[in-house]
C-alpha positions in Angstrom: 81.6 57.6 117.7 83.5 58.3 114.8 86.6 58.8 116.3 86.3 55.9 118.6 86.1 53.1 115.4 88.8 55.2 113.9 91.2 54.7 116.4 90.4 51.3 117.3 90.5 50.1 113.2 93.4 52.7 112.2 95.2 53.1 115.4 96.6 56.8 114.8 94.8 59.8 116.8 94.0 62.6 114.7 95.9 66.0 115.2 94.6 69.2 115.2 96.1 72.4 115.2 95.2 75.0 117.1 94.9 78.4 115.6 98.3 80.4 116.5 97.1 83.9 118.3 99.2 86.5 118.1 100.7 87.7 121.2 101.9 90.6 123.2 105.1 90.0 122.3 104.7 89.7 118.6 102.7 93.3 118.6 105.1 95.4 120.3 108.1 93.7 118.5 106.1 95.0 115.1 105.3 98.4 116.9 109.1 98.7 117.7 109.8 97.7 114.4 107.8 100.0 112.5 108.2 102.8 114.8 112.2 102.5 114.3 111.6 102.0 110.6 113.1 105.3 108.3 110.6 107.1 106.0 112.3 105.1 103.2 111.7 101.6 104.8 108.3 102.7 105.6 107.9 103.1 101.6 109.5 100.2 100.8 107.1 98.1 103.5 104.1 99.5 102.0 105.5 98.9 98.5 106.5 95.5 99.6 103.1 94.4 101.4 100.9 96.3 98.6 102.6 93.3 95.7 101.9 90.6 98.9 98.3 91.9 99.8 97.1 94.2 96.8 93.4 93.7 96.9 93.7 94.3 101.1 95.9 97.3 100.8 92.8 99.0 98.4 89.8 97.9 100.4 91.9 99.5 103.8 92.8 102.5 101.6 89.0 103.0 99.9 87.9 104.0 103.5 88.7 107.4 104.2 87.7 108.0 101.0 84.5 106.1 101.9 84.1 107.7 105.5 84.8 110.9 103.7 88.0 111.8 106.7 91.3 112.4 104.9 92.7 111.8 108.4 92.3 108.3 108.6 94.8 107.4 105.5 97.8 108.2 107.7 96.6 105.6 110.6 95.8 103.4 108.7 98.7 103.0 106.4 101.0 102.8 110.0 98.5 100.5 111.6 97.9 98.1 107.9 102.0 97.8 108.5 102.1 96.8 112.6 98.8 94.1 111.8 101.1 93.1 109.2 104.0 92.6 111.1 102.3 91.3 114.1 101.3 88.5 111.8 104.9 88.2 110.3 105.9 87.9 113.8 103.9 85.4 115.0 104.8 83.3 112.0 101.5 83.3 110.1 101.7 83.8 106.8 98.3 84.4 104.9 97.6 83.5 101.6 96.7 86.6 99.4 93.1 88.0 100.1 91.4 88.2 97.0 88.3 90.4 96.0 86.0 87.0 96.7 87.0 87.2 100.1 86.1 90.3 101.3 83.0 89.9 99.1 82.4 87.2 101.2 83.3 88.4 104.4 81.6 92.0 104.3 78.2 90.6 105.3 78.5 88.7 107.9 81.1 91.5 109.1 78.4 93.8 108.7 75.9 92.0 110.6 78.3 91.3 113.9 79.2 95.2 113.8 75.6 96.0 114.0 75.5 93.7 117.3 78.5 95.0 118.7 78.0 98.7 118.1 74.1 98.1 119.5 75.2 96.4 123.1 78.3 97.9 123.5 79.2 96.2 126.6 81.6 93.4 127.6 79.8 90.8 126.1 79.8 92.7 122.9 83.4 92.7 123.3 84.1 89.5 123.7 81.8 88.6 120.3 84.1 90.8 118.5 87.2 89.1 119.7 85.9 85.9 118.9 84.7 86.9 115.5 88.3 88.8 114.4 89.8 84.8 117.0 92.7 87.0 117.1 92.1 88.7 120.8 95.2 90.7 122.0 95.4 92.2 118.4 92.4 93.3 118.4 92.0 94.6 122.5 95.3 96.2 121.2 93.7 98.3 118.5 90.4 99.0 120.9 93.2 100.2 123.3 94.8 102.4 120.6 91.9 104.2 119.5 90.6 105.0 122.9 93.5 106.1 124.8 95.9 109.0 124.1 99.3 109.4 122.6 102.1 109.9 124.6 102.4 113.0 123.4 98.8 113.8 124.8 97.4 113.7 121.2 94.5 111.9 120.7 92.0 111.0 117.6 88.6 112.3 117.4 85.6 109.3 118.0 84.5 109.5 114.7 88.2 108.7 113.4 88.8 106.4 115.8 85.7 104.2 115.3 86.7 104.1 111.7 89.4 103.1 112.5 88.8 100.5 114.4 86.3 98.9 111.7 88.6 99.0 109.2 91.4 97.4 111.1 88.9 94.8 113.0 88.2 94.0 109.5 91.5 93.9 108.0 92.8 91.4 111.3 89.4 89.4 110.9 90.5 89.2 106.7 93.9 88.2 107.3 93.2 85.8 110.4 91.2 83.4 107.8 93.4 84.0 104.9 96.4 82.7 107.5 93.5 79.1 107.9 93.1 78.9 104.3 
C-alpha cells in the first residue's frame, strides 16, 4: 500500500539493488591469479589484504591454532587470498570487518552450522548457501574440500571440514561487510 501512494503522490519508483553474486568467472580468474602469483606477490597480497582486513585475517588465522591442525594455516592463507580476489573481481568492495562484527555474527553462524552439520542433505545445503547469499563461492569451496587435487593429493575430513567453516565464515563475513 505504501508503495502504491508513493508512486501516485511522488511519481518516481523506488530502485533496489540486487545483491552482486560472485560468479564462475570471477573465481577462476582469482584462482588463476593467485596460482600464477610469485612467492613474493603472494607476501605482498597477504601484507596488502592483512592492512585492508586486519581483524578478518586474525579470526581466519586463530583457527588452526583453535582446531589444534598446523595444516590448515597453509589453506587457509591461499584460500583467504582467492575469496579475496573473487570479491575484488566481482567488484565488491567490503568495508573493513571489525571485531563487532564477527562478535555479532558468530552466533547466529554457530546456530545454522549446527543445522547444517545435523541434516546434511540438500536442503541443508541450500540453507548454507543462502545464509553465506554468495552460492557459487561457496559450492566452490564445498567442491574444494571434497574432491582431490590434480595431483591426486587430497586433505584429510577433519582438515577439510575446518576448512570449510572457516572460509563459509569468512565469505558469509565479507558478503555483509560488501552490504554495509
Amino acid at each position: 500500500m505504501y508503495l502504491k501512494l508513493h508512486f501516485h503522490f511522488m511519481g518516481n519508483k523506488p530502485t533496489f539493488e540486487a545483491m552482486k553474486h560472485i560468479e564462475i568467472k570471477h573465481i577462476e580468474t582469482a584462482l588463476d591469479w593467485v596460482d600464477d602469483a610469485t612467492d613474493e606477490q603472494l607476501e605482498d597480497g597477504i601484507t596488502a589484504f592483512s592492512v585492508k582486513q586486519p581483524v578478518l585475517l586474525d579470526y581466519v588465522l586463530a583457527a588452526p591454532t583453535e582446531y589444534e591442525n598446523e595444516a590448515l594455516e597453509g589453506y587457509l592463507l591461499y584460500y583467504f587470498w582467492v575469496i579475496i580476489e573473487s570479491f575484488n573481481q566481482a567488484g565488491l568492495t567490503p568495508v573493513e570487518i571489525t571485531e563487532e562484527m564477527i562478535e555479532a555474527f558468530q552466533p547466529e553462524f554457530s546456530t545454522m552450522l549446527d543445522a547444517y552439520f545435523e541434516q546434511d542433505d540438500e536442503e541443508s545445503e541450500q540453507m548454507l548457501e543462502d545464509f553465506c547469499d554468495q552460492p557459487e563461492l561457496t559450492r566452490f569451496m564445498a567442491m574444494e574440500v571434497s574432491t582431490d587435487d590434480e595431483d591426486g593429493t587430497s586433505m584429510d575430513d577433519e582438515t577439510a571440514t575446518q576448512l570449510f567453516i572457516v572460509t563459509a565464515a569468512m565469505i558469509t563475513l565479507l558478503n555483509r561487510a560488501s552490504k554495509a
